[in-house]
C-alpha positions in Angstrom: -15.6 11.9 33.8 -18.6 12.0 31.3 -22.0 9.6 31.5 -22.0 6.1 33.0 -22.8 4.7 29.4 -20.2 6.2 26.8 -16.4 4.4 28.4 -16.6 1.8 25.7 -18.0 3.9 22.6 -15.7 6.6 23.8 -12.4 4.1 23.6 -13.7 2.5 20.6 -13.6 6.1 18.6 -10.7 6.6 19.5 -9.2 2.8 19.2 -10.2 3.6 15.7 -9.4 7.3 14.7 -5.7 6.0 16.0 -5.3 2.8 13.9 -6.3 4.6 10.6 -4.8 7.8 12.1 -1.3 5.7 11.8 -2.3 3.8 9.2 -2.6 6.5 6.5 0.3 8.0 8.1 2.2 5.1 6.8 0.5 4.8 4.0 1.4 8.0 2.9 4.7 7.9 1.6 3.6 4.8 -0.5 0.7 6.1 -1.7 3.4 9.4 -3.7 6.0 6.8 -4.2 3.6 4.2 -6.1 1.7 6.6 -7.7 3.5 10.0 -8.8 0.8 12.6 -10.0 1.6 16.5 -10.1 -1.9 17.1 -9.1 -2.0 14.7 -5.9 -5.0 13.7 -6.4 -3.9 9.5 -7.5 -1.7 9.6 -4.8 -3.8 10.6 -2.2 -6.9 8.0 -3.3 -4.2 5.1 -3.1 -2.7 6.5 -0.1 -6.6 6.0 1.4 -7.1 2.3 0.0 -3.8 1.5 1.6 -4.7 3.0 4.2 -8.4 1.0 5.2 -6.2 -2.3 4.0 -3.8 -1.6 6.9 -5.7 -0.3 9.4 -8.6 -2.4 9.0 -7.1 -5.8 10.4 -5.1 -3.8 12.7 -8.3 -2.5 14.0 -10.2 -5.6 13.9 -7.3 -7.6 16.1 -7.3 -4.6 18.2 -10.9 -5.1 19.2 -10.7 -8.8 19.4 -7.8 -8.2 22.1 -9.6 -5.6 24.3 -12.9 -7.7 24.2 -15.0 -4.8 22.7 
């Protein structure tokens, strides 16, 4: 129960920290698998890439559905 105003910024947040939150978790495995580094630093930038090129449609058609 917070302030009249912050329903629709408060479920947009958190629309969004769940679609990348899922999103890199996917992305994860693919980022070690395409790119094998010992130091984890390769894998973890393509494993971000991949992750804002998945979750960024997913996102977007998510906010087209709700209406926000």
């Amino acid at each position: 129960m917070g302030l009249h105003g912050d329903g629709p910024d408060v479920n947009r947040s958190a629309r969004l920290a769940l679609t990348f939150g899922v999103a890199f978790v996917v992305a994860l495995p693919l980022g070690f698998i395409f790119a094998p580094d010992p130091t984890g630093v390769v894998p973890l930038l393509l494993t971000a890439g991949l992750a804002a090129v998945l979750g960024l449609p997913v996102y977007l058609g998510l906010s087209r559905a709700v209406g926000s």
